[in-house]
C-alpha positions in Angstrom: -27.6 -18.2 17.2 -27.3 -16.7 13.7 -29.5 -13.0 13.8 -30.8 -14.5 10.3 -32.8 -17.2 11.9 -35.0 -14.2 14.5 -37.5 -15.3 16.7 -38.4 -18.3 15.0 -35.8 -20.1 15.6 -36.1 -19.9 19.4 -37.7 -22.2 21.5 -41.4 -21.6 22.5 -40.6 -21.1 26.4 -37.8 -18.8 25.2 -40.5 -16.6 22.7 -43.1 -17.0 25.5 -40.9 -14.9 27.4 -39.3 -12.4 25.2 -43.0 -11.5 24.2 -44.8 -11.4 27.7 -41.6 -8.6 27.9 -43.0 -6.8 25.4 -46.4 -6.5 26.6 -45.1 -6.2 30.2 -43.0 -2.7 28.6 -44.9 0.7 29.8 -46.0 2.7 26.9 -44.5 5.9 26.2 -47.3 8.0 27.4 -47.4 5.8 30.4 -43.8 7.5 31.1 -44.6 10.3 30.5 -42.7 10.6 26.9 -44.1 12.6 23.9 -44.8 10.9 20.6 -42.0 11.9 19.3 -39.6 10.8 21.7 -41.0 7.1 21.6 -40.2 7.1 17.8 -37.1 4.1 18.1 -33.8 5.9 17.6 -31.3 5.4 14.8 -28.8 3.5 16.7 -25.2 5.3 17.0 -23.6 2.5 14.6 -26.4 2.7 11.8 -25.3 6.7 11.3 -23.1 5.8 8.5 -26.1 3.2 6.7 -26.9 6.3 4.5 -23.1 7.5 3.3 -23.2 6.8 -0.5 -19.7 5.4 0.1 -21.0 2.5 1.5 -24.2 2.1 -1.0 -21.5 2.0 -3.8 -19.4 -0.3 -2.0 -22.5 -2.9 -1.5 -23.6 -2.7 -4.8 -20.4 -3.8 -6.3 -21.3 -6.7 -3.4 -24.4 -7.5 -5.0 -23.1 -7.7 -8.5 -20.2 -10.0 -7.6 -22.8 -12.2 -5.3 -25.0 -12.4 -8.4 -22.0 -13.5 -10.2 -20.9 -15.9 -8.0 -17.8 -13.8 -7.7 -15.8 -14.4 -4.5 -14.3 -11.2 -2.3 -10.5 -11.8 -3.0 -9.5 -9.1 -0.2 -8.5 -9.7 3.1 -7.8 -13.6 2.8 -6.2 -15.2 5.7 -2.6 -16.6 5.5 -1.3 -18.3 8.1 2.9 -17.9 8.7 5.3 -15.9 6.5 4.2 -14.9 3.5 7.0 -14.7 1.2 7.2 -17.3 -2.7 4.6 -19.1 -1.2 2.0 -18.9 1.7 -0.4 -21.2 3.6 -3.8 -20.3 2.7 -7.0 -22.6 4.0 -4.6 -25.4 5.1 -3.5 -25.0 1.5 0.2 -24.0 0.3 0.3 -21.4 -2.3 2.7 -20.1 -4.9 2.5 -16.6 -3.5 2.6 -13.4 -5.3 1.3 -11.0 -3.4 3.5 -9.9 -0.4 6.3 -7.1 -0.9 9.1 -9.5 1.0 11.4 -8.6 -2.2 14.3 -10.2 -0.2 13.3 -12.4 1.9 14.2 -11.2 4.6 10.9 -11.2 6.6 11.0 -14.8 8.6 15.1 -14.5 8.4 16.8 -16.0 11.3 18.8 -13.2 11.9 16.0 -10.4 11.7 13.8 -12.7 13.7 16.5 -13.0 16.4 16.9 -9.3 16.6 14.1 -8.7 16.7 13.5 -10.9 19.8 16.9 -9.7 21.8 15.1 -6.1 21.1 11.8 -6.9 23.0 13.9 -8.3 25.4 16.1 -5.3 26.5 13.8 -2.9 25.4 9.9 -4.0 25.4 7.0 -4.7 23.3 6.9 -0.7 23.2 8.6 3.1 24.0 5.9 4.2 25.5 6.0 7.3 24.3 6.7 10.3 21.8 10.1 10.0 21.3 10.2 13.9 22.1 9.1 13.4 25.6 10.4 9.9 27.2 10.2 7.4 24.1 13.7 7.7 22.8 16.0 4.8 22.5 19.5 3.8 21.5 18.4 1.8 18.9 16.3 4.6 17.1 19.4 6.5 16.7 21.3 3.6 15.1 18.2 2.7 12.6 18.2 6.1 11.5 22.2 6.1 11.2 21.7 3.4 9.1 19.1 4.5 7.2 21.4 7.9 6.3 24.1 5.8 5.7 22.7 3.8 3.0 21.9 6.8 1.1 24.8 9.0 1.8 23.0 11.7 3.0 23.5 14.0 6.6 20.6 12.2 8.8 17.5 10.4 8.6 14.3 10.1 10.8 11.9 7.5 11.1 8.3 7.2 11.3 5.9 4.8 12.6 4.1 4.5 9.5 4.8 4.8 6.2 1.6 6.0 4.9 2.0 9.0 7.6 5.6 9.6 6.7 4.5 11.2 3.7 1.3 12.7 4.8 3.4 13.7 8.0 6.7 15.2 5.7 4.7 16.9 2.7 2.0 18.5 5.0 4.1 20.1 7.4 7.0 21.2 4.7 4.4 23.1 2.4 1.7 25.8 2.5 -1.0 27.7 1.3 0.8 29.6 -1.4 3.2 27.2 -2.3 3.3 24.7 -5.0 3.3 21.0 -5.2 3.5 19.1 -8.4 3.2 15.1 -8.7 3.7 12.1 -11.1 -0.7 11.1 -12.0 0.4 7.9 -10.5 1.9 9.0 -6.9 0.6 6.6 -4.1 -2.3 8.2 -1.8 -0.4 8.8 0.8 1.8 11.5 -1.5 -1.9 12.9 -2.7 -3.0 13.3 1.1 -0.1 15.2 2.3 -0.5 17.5 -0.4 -4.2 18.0 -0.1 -3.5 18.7 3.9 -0.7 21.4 3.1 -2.9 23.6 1.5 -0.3 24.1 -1.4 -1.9 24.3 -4.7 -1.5 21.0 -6.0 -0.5 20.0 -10.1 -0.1 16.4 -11.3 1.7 15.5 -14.5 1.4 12.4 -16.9 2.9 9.6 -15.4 6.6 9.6 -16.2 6.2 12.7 -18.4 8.8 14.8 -17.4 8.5 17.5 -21.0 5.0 17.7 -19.2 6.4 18.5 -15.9 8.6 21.0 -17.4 5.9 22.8 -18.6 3.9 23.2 -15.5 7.1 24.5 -13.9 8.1 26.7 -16.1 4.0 28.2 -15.8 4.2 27.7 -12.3 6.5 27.7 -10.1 7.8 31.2 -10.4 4.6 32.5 -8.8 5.2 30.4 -5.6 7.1 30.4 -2.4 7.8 27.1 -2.3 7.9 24.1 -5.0 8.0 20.2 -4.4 8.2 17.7 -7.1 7.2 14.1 -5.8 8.0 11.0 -7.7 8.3 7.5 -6.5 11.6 5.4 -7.0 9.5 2.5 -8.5 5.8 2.4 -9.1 3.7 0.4 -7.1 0.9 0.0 -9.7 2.8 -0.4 -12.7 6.4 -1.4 -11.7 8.7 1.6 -13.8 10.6 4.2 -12.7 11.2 7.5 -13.5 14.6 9.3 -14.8 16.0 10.6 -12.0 18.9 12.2 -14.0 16.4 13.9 -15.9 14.5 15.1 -12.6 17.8 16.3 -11.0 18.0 18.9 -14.2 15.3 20.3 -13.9 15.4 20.9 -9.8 18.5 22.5 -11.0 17.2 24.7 -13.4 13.6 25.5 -11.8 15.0 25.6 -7.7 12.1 23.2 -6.2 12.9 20.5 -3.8 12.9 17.2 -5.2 11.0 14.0 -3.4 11.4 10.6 -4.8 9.1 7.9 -2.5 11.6 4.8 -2.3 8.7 2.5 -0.4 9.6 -0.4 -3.5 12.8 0.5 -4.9 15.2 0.3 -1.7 16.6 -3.2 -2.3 15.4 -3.8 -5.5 16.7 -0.8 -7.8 20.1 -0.7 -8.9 23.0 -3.6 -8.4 23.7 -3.6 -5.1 19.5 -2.8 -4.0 20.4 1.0 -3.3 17.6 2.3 -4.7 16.5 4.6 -7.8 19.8 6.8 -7.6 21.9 3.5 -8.0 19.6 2.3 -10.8 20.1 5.6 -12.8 23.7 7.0 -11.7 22.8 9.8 -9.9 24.4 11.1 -6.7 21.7 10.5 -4.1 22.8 13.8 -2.2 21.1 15.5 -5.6 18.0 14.6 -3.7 16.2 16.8 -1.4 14.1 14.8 0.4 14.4 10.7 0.2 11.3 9.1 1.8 10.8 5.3 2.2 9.2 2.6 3.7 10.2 0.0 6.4 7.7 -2.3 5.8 9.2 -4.2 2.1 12.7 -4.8 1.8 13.4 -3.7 5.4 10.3 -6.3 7.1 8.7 -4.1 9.3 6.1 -1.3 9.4 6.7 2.5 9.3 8.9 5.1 7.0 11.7 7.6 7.1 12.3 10.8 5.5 16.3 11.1 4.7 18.0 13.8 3.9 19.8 16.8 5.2 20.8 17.7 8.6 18.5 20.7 8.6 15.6 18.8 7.0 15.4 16.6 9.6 16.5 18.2 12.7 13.4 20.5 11.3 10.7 17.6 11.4 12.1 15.7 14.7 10.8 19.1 16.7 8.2 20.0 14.5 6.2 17.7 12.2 2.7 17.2 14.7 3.2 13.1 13.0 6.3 12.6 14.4 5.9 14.5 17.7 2.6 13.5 18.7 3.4 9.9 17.9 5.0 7.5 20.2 7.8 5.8 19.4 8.7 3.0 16.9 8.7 -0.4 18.5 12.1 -1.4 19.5 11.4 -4.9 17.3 10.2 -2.8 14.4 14.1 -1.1 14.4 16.0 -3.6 15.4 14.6 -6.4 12.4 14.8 -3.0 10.2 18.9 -2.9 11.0 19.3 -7.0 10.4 17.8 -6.1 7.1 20.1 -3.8 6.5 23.2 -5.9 7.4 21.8 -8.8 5.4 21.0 -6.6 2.6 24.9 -5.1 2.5 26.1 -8.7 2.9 23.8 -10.7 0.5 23.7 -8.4 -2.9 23.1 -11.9 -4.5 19.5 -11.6 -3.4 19.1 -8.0 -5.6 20.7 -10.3 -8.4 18.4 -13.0 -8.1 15.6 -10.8 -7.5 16.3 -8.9 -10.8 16.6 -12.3 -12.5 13.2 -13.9 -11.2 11.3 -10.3 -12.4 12.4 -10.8 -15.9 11.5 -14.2 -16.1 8.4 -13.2 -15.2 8.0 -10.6 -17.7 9.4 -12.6 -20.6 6.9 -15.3 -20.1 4.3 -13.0 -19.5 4.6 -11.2 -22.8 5.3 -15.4 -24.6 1.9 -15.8 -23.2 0.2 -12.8 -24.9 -0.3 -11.3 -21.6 -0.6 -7.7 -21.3 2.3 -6.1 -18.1 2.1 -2.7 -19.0 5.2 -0.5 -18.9 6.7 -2.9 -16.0 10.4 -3.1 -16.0 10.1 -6.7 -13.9 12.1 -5.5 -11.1 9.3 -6.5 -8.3 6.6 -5.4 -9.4 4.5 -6.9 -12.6 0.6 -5.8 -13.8 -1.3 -8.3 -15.6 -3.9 -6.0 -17.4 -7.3 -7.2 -17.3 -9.6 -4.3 -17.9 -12.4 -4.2 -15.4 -12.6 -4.6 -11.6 -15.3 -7.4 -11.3 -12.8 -9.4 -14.2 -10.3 -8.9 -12.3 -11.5 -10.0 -9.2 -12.6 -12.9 -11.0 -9.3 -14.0 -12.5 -7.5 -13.8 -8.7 -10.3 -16.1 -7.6 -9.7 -18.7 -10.3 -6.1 -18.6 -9.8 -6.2 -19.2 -6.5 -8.2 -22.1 -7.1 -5.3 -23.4 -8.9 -2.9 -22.5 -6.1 -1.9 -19.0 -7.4 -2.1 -16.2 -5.1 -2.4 -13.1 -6.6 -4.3 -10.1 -5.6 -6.5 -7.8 -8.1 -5.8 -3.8 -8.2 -9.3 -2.7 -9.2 -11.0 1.0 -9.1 -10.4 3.5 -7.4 -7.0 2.4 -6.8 -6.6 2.8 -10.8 -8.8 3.9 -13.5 -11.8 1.3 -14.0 -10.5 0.4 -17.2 -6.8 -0.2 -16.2 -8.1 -2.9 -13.6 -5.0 -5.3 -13.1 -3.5 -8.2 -11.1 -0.2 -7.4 -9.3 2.3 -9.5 -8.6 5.4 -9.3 -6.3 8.4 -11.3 -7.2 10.6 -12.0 -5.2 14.3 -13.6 -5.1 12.5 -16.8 -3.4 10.9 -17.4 -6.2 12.1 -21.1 -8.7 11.9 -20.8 -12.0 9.5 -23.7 -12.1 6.8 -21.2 -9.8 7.1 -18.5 -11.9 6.5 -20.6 -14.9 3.5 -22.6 -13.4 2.1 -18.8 -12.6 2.3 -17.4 -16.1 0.9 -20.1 -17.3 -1.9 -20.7 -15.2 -2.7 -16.6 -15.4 -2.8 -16.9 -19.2 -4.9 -19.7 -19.6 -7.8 -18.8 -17.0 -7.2 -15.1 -18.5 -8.7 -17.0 -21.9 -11.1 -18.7 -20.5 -13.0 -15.7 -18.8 -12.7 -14.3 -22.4 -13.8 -17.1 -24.2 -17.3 -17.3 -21.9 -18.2 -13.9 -21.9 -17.8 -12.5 -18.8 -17.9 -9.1 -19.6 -21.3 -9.9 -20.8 -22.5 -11.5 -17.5 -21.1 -8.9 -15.6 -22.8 -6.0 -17.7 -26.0 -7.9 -17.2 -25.4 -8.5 -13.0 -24.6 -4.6 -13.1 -27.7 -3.8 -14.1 -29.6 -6.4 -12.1 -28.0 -5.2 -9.0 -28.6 -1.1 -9.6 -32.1 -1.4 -11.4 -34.7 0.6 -8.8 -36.5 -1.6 -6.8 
C-alpha cells in the first residue's frame, strides 16, 4: 500500500482496528510520563530534514517538477555500457560511460577476471598489511610501474581515496599545496584533510602558477603541485613540459592525476607524458584510476621506490583498508595486455573524438577548450537547461549525462560526453546532430524564461 493513500485507503475492519488501538493506548500520565516526555520524538532518520543541504537540493526538485523536467541521474542500464547501452528495454547510442577502450565486457578481461575469483575469491579479506596480500596484487602493481617507467606502484581500492589517501598523508600543516581551479574533488579533499595551506591557480595557467610559487613556496616545508593528465570536465590537458620546468626551478613535487588520460593520451595510450614528450620519471608522484581504460574500480599512486614503500606502511587509506578484489586486479592486468597489444584502439579512439568535435563546432555547438581525445562539453549555460537537453536527447535515443552546479560554475552547466573507440561514425553523427537541433529548440521556446519563472514559484515563502 502506497503511504500517500493513509488510512483512507484501508478497509473499514482494518481502520476499526487501528483506531480502537489508539484509544486502547494508556496516556502518558497514566505511565507515569511527564508532559514533556510524551511530546512524539523526532525520529532518528528525520535528524537530517532540517540540513539546508537537503532544502537546496528539493527545491531545485520542485522547480524541475514544475517544469516537467525529468531527474536525468541515476538511470538504470542494463549490461555493459560502452557506444551504446540498454536503457528501459531501449538500446541507446551511449555517451556517457568512461569505457575509452572497450575493454570493459572484453572476453579476455571478463575471463580473467573469472579464473581470479576462482583461485582467489570474491575477496582478500583483509588489509593487505595484515593477511590480505596476494600474488596477483604484486603483479598489478608491477604492471602498473611498468607502464610508466617508474621504480614501483601501489594500488588502492578507490580511486577517489587514492588521492584523498596520497595527498593527505604526504602533506602538513605548514606545507604548501597548489592546484589547477579545475582539479577533481577528490584532489581538493586531500588537500583540505592535510592541513597544508592550500592555493589554486587558473585552470591551465601555468604564468599564474609561477607566480604563486615564486610568493610561496619559499616559506614552506613542503610544496605539491597537482594537475590532472586530462580534464574530466573540459577534456584539455596541461603542458607537462612546461610543469616539469618549473618543479625544476621551484623544488616541489609534481602530481599529475592520470584517472582519463592512461590509454587515451599520447600514440600508444601512455598517458600525458607520451602526449607531450616528457620523461615520465620527471614525475614525482603519478596517480590514476582503475576504473576507465583499465575496467575496474580503485587507483594507484606510482612512482618511486621510497614514495611508495612510504604509503604501503603508512597511509591510514591503504592500511586500514582491505584488499583489492582479486577480479578487480586481474581484469586491470588483461587491460593492460590488451592495451599493449591493440594500440589501434588509442588510434581509433583519437579519431572518433575528433569527429566529434569537428561536427560539433559545423553545428554551432559550443565544446569549450576540449581537445576531443575522450572527453567533449557541450556548453549549455544553466543546470535546469541542461538537465533538460539530456532528457530530450534521450528521448531520441541519445544518452548523455548533464554536468550542472556545483560540479562547475552555474553558468558553465554542460553535457559531457565520452567517446569511445566503439563508437561508428554514423553514431557520432546522429549525436551531433540530434544535440544541436533539440539545443535550438530549447532556445527557440524560451526556456530560460520558464525556468526563471518555476524558480521563483518554487522559492517564493509560503
Amino acid at each position: 500500500m502506497s503511504g500517500r493513500r493513509g488510512i483512507g485507503a484501508l478497509s473499514r475492519s482494518a481502520k476499526d482496528g487501528i483506531l480502537g488501538a489508539l484509544r486502547a493506548t494508556p496516556k502518558p500520565e497514566a505511565r507515569g510520563e511527564t508532559a514533556a516526555a510524551a511530546r512524539p520524538a523526532r525520529k532518528r532518520n528525520d535528524r537530517f530534514a532540517d540540513l539546508q543541504e537537503l532544502k537546496d537540493i528539493k527545491t531545485q526538485q520542485a522547480v524541475t517538477d514544475l517544469l516537467g523536467v525529468t531527474n536525468p541521474f541515476f538511470r538504470l542500464h542494463d549490461g555493459v555500457a560502452g557506444a551504446t547501452t540498454h536503457i528501459d528495454g531501449r538500446t541507446d547510442i551511449n555517451f556517457a560511460s568512461y569505457n575509452y577502450l572497450g575493454l570493459n565486457g572484453h572476453p579476455e578481461v571478463a575471463a580473467a577476471a573469472k579464473a581470479a575469483i576462482d583461485h582467489y575469491g570474491v575477496s582478500v579479506s583483509a588489509s593487505r598489511l595484515v593477511a590480505g596480500e596476494r600474488p596477483i596484487h604484486r603483479e598489478l602493481e608491477r604492471r602498473i610501474a611498468d607502464f610508466y617507467g617508474v621504480e614501483a606502484a601501489i594500488a588502492f581500492v578507490s580511486g577517489h581515496a587514492t588521492n584523498v589517501a596520497a595527498i593527505g598523508h604526504l602533506m602538513r600543516p605548514k606545507d604548501l599545496i597548489v592546484y589547477d581551479s579545475l582539479a577533481h574533488n577528490s584532489i581538493v579533499v586531500g588537500a583540505t584533510l592535510s592541513g597544508a595551506t592550500r592555493r589554486l591557480f587558473p585552470h591551465n595557467d601555468l604564468d599564474a602558477l609561477e607566480e604563486i610559487l615564486a610568493q610561496q613556496a619559499h616559506s614552506h616545508e613542503r610544496v605539491l603541485v597537482a594537475v590532472e593528465g586530462l580534464y574530466s570536465m573540459d577534456g584539455d590537458f596541461p603542458d607537462l613540459a612546461r610543469l616539469v620546468s618549473l618543479r625544476d626551478r621551484y623544488g616541489f613535487w609534481l602530481m599529475v592525476d592520470e584517472a582519463h588520460s592512461l590509454g587515451v593520451l599520447g600514440k600508444t595510450g601512455h598517458g600525458v607524458a607520451e602526449e607531450c614528450g616528457v620523461d615520465p620519471r620527471d614525475v614525482d608522484i603519478w596517480m590514476g584510476t582503475l576504473s576507465k581504460t583499465l575496467s575496474g574500480c580503485g587507483g594507484f599512486i606510482a612512482g618511486s621506490a621510497a614514495l611508495v614503500e612510504y604509503l604501503k606502511f603508512t597511509a591510514p587509506g591503504f592500511v586500514y583498508s582491505v584488499g583489492m578484489p582479486p577480479a578487480v586486479a586481474a581484469a586491470a592486468i588483461a587491460c593492460f595486455d590488451l592495451l599493449e597489444r591493440e594500440p589501434e584502439r588509442v588510434t581509433q579512439l583519437r579519431a572518433n573524438g575528433v569527429r566529434f568535435v569537428e561536427k560539433a563546432k559545423e553545428a554551432g555547438l559550443d565544446v569549450g577548450s576540449s581537445t576531443g581525445l575522450a572527453i567533449v562539453p557541450v556548453m549549455v549555460g544553466d543546470s535546469l537547461r541542461a538537465v533538460h537537453l539530456s532528457n530530450r536527447l534521450l528521448e531520441r535515443g541519445v544518452n548523455a549525462l548533464p554536468i550542472i552546479h556545483p560540479a562547475v560554475p552555474e553558468r558553465s552547466a554542460r553535457l559531457r560526453f565520452f567517446i569511445t573507440s566503439e563508437h561508428t561514425p554514423e553514431q557520432i553523427d546522429e549525436a551531433v546532430a540530434i544535440t544541436a537541433d533539440e539545443h535550438a529548440k530549447l532556445a527557440k521556446a524560451g526556456f530560460g524564461i520558464k525556468m526563471a519563472a518555476a524558480l521563483a514559484k518554487a522559492t517564493r515563502p509560503s
